[in-house]
N, C-alpha and C positions, 0 to 999 in steps of 0.2 A: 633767399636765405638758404643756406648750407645746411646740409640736415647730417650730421654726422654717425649718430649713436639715437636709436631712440627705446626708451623705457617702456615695452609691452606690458601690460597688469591685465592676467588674466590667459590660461592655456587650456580654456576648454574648447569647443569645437571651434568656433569662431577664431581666436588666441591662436590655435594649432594651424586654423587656414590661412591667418593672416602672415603668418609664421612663413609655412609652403610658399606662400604667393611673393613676398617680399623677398625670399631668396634667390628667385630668378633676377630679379631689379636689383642690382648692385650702388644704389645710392647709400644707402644706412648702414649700419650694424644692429644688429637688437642683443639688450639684456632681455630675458625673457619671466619674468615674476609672476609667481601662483604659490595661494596659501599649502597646497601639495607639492613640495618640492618634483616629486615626479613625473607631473604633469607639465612643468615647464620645461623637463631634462628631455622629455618625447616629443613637445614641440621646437628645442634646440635642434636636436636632430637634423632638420631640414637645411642646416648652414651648420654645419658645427666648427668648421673654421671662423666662422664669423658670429655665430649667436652663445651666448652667455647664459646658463640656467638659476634661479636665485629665488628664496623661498620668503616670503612677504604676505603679510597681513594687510588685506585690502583698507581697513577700518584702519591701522593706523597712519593717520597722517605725515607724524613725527620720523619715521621709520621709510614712509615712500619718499619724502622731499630727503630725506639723506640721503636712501639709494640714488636719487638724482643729479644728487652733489658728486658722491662717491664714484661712479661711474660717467660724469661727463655729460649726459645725456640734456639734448635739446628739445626733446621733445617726448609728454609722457602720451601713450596709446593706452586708452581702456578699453578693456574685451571682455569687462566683468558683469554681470545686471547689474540693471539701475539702480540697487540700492547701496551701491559704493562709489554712484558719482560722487556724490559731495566729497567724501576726505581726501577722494584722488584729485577732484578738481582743485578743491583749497592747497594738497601739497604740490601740485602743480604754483599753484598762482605762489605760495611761498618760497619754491625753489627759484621760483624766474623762469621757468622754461615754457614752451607751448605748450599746446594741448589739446588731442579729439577723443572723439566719444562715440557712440554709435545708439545708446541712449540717452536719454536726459535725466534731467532729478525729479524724482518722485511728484506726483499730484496729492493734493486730500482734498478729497471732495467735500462741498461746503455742507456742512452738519444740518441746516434749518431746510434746506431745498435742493438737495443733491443734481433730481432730475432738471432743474432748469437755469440753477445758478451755477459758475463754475466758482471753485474755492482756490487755492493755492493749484496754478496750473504747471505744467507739466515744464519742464524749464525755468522756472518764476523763481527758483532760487539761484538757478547758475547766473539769469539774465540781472540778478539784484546785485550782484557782484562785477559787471560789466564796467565800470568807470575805473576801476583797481586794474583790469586788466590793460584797459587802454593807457591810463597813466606810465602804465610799465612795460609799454610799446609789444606785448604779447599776445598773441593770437591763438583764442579760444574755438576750436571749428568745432561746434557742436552737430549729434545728427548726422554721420557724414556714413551712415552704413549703407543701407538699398532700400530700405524703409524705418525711417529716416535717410534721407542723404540723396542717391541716385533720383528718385522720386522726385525731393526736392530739384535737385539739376533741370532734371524734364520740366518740371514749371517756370524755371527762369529762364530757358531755352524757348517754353511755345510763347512766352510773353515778348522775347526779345526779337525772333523769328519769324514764328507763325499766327500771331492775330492782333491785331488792333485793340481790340476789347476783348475780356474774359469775362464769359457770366460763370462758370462753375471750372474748380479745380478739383476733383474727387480723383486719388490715388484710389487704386481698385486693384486688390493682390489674391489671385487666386493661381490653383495647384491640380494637376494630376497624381500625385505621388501616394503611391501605397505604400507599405511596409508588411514585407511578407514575415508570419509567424505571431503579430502581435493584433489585437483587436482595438488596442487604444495605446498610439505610440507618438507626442507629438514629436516633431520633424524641429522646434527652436525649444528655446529652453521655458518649461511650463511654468517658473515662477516666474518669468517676464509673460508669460501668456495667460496666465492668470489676471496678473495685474490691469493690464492693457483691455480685457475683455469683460472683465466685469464693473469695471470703476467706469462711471457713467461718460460717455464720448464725447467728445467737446464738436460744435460744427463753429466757421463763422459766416457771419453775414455779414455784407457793409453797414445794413439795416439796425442789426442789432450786437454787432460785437461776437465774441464768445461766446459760445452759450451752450448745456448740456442737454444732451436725453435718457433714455432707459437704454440702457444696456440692449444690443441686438438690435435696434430699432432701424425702422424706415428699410426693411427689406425689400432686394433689386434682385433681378435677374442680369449678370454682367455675363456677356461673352467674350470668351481669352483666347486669343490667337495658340500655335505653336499646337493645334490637334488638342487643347485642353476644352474647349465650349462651353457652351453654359454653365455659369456656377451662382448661384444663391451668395450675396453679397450683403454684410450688415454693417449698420456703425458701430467702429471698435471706437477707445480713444489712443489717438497717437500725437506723435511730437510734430507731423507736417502740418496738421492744422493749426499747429500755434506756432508754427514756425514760418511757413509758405507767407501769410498775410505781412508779417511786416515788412518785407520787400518786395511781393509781387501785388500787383493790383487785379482783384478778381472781386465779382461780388458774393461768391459762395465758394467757399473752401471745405470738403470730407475728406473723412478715410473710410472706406470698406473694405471687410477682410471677407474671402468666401472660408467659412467654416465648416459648413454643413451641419446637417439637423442634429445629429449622432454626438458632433463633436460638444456643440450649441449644449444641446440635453445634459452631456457628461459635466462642463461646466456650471452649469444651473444646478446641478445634485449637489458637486463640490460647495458651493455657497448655501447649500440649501443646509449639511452638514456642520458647517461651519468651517470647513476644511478648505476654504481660501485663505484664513485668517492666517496672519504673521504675530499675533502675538500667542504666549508661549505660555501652553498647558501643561499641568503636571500627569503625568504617566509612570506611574513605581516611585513616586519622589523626583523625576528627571524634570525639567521644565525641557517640552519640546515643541517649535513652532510646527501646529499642521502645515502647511505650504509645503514647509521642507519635508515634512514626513512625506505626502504628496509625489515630489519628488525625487524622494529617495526610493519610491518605488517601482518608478517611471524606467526604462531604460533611457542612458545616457544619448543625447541626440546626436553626441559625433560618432556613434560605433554604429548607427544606422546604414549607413550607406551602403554596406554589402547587402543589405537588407530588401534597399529602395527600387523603385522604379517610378520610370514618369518627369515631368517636369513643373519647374516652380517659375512663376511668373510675377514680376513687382513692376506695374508702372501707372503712368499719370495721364488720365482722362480727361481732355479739355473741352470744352464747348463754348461760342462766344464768335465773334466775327473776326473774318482776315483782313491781311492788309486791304485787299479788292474790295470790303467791305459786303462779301457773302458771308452767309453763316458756314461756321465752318465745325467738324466736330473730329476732334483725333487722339489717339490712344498711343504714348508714348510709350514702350515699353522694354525688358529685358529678361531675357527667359535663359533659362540654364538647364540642361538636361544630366539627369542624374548620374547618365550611365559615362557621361565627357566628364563631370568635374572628378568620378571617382577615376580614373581610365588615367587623367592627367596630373590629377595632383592626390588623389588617395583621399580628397574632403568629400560630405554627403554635399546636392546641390545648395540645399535653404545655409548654410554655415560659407559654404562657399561664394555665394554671391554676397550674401553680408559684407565678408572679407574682404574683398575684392577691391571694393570701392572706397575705403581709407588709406589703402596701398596707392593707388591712383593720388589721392588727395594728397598726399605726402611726397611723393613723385614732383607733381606740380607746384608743391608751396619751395621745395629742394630747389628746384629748377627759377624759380621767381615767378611760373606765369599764378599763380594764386599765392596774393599777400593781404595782408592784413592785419589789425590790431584792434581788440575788443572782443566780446562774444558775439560771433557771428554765424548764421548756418548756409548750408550752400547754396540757399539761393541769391546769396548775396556779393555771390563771387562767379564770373562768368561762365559759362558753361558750356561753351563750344570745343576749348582746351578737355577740359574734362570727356567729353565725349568721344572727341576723338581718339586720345590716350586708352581708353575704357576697351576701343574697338583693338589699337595698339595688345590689348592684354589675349586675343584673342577670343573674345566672346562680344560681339559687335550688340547695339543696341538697333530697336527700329524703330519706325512711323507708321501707324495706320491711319491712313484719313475713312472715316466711317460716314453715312449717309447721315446729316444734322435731324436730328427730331424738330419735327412743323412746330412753334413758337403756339 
């Protein structure tokens, strides 16, 4: 499939690196859309012979599937948070065009037993729309950032590759990276880190399906290559565990994020205030949602980088037997150092690895070696291409085989 023009939505740090990175790759053209006109005009910039700036309200439907029309484009990129999948994905699916994402559509956790039941999970509304897409022969890559996305690759890679049987798939994302001048500065964006880390974590089992815990829970000591070492690792909820399971076979699927105690605490206050919340309190008469106030207080995570130091790490820990039928235990992973993404492309590392890997993804589906039709996430698409291509970008992935823990 010919990728000629594709529809960006969304030019914040993420938007603006995916921006950077796809201008070296001469297969597409980008419009570039953000409810801030100027935020799109700064990540045109990076191609201005080639990129288009254009100002769009993510919420309305009616208004992106025209831009789609109007401009050509084959395929829409979201770079927004998750809570403007849905009307971008619907005016995708009404325009007829393709379509990725790098988060999925929101969870609600089920109201009578949050900790062990899951409610409406994380995907469950893109993937209920699934039969519309196939019928109209379009392909929905969902999850296709570094976590979501790269992560996923690594799992359909050691399953296809490196082991016979899988007892556990646990992505494990931990970081070096300070920020000088600020005492609490997250590195992605705090109302996707909000959501992700308080809303109860989903694990699976063959055993038992889906299923939830408490927040933070089942604390690890992970060690991360690249000079980073030990880090304290919890379960967040993310999109790999409800993703990873329907094409790769394992009998345990997590995610753990290393946070730290500091970080851990400052979120626990925020909930404890009630300052996670998204719905909208009055203040002088203004109805404002805390989150966003939250956030608006936050420095912006793309202006970090001159900031940073250190490096970010996102990969996928396997354990389980090899072909030879030993046990075998290996840590698939890709690290970026902060001081190379700003050096080369002007992105902080955590926006720039995101990036990265739906540039790739599109690269590939351009070229025909990734096709497809339905909602589908990467590990349902081969991942040897992928990786290769990834290394192609300049920032190679690795292998660690690690010594298997005695059964």
């Amino acid at each position: 499939m010919s990728i000629r023009r594709i529809l960006l939505v969304g030019a914040g740090g993420v938007g603006t690196a995916f921006a950077r990175i796809a201008a070296r790759r001469r297969f597409a053209d980008l419009v570039i859309a953000d409810y801030d006109l100027g935020r799109a005009q700064h990540a045109a910039q990076a191609a201005p012979d080639r990129y288009e700036a254009v100002r769009l309200d993510a919420r309305d439907e009616r208004a992106t599937a025209a831009l789609l029309a109007e401009h050509g484009c084959d395929v829409l990129m979201n770079a927004t948070d998750p809570r403007f999948v849905m009307p971008l994905y619907r005016a995708a699916l009404q325009a007829g065009t393709h379509y990725l994402d790098m988060a999925m559509s929101l969870s609600h956790p089920d109201q009578d037993d949050p900790f062990a039941r899951t409610g409406i999970k994380l995907g469950d509304d893109q993937f209920a729309l699934a039969g519309q897409w196939e019928e109209r022969g379009k392909l929905a890559l969902v999850g296709i950032g570094v976590e979501p996305g790269l992560s996923d690759v690594f799992a359909r890679h050691a399953a296809d590759t490196l082991f016979a049987e899988i007892d556990e798939i646990g992505v494990r994302d931990g970081a070096s990276l300070e920020v000088a001048g600020y005492d609490f500065a997250p590195t992605f964006s705090i109302w996707t880190t909000i959501e992700e880390c308080l809303n109860p974590p989903v694990v699976w089992e063959t055993a038992r399906g889906w299923f939830t815990t408490e927040p933070f829970s089942e604390p690890e000591t992970f060690t991360f290559p690249e000079g980073i070492g030990p880090v304290e690792c919890v379960n967040v909820e993310h999109e790999e565990v409800l993703l990873i399971p329907r094409w790769v076979e394992a009998r345990r699927v997590t995610f753990k994020y290393g946070l730290g105690a500091e970080f851990i605490g400052v979120l626990r206050t925020l909930h404890k205030l009630g300052l996670d919340s998204t719905n909208p309190v009055k203040v002088d008469g203004q109805a404002v949602s805390p989150r966003d106030v939250v956030a608006a207080c936050l420095p912006d995570p793309a202006t970090l980088g001159d900031r940073m130091t250190g490096v970010t790490c996102a990969g996928t820990w396997v354990t389980g037997t090899g072909p030879d039928r030993r046990r075998r235990e290996v840590y698939l992973y890709h690290a970026v150092d902060n001081a190379w993404s700003m050096a080369e492309y002007g992105s902080q590392a955590v926006v720039w690895q995101t990036a990265v890997n739906p540039v790739v993804a599109l690269e590939l589906i351009d070229s025909g070696a990734w096709s497809g039709a339905g909602v589908l996430g990467p590990e349902a698409l081969p991942a040897q291409p992928f990786l290769d291509l990834l290394t192609d970008y300049g920032s190679p992935w690795a292998c660690e085989e690690r010594t298997p823990a005695s059964k």
